[in-house]
N, C-alpha and C positions, 0 to 999 in steps of 0.2 A: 791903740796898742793892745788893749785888752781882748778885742776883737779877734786880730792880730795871732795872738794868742792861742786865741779857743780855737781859733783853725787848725792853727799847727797841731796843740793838742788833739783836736776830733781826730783831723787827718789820721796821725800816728797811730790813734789805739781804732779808728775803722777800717785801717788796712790790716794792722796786725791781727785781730779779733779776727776777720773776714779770711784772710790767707790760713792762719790757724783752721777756722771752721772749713774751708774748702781742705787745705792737703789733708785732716784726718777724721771729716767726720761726712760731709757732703757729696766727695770727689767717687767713695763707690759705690754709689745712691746714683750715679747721674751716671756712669760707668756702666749700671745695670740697668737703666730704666733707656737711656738714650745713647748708650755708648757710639751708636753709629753716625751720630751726629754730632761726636765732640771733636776739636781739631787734638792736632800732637800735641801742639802747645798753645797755651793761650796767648790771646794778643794784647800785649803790653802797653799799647800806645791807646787802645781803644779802651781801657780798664782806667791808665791814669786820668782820660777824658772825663769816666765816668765821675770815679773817687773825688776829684777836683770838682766838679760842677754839683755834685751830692750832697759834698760836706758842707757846700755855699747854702745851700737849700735848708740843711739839717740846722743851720746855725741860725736861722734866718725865718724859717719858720716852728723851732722848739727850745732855740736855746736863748735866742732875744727875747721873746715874750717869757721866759722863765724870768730871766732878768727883772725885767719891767715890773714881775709880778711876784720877786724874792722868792722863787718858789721852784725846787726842782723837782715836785712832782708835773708843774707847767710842763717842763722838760721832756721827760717822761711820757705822760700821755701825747703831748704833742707830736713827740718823737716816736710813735707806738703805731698814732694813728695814718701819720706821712709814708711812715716803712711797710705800712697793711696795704698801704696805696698805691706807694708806688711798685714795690716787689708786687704787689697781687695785681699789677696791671702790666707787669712783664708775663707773668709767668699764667693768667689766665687767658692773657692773647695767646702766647703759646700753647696753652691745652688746647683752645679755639680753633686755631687753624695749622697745627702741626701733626702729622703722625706720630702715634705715639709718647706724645708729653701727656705724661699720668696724676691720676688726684693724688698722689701720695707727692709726686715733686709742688702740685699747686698749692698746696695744706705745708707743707714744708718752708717753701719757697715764703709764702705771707708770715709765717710764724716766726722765718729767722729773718726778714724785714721788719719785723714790728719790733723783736728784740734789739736788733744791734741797732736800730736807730734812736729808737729810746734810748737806749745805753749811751750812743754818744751824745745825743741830745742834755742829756747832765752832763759829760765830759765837758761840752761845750759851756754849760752854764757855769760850772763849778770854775773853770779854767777861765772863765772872763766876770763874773762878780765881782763885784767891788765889796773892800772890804767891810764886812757886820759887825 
């Protein structure tokens, strides 16, 4: 149940967090750097895939072992080191073999994955801990 839980909570505040960061801070970064390359709209079906299989990840590899180790800094860094990885392994294959993907979205891209998944990497923890 506690599990349970942290998901629901990660889920929540990793889409809201992420939707936030994209409509007002990312969306004319990626407008001006690759605008030719974005659709009208995003694709919904393929974003829930993502958010759904991520947060499994997130919980699983920063917010269990935080657990285990009472410790939301675990969390944290866990969560820092998984989001540097995997965003900087989207988005450097992208500078690799795209036209046009620039260091400023690569350096972005790693830096706002190491945040938000640390970030919910505690949500996770905090929201499945048992009481202290």
């Amino acid at each position: 149940m506690r599990l349970a839980r942290a998901y629901l909570a990660t889920l929540v505040v990793f889409i809201v967090v992420d939707l936030i960061w994209i409509a007002f801070v990312v969306i004319g970064m990626y407008e001006r750097e690759i605008g030719q390359m974005l659709l009208d709209s995003p694709n919904g079906a393929t974003a829930a895939v993502f958010y759904l299989g991520y947060i499994a990840g997130v919980l699983l590899l920063a917010s269990v072992p935080a657990i285990d180790k009472r410790s939301w800094k675990t969390a944290a860094i866990n969560g820092a080191v998984l989001g540097a990885i995997a965003y900087g392994t989207y988005t450097v294959t992208n500078y690799t073999v795209l036209t046009g993907w620039t260091m400023t979205l690569v350096v972005t891209d790693i830096v706002w994955g190491a945040f938000i998944t640390a970030l919910c990497g505690v949500v996770g923890y905090v929201a499945a801990r048992p009481a202290m």
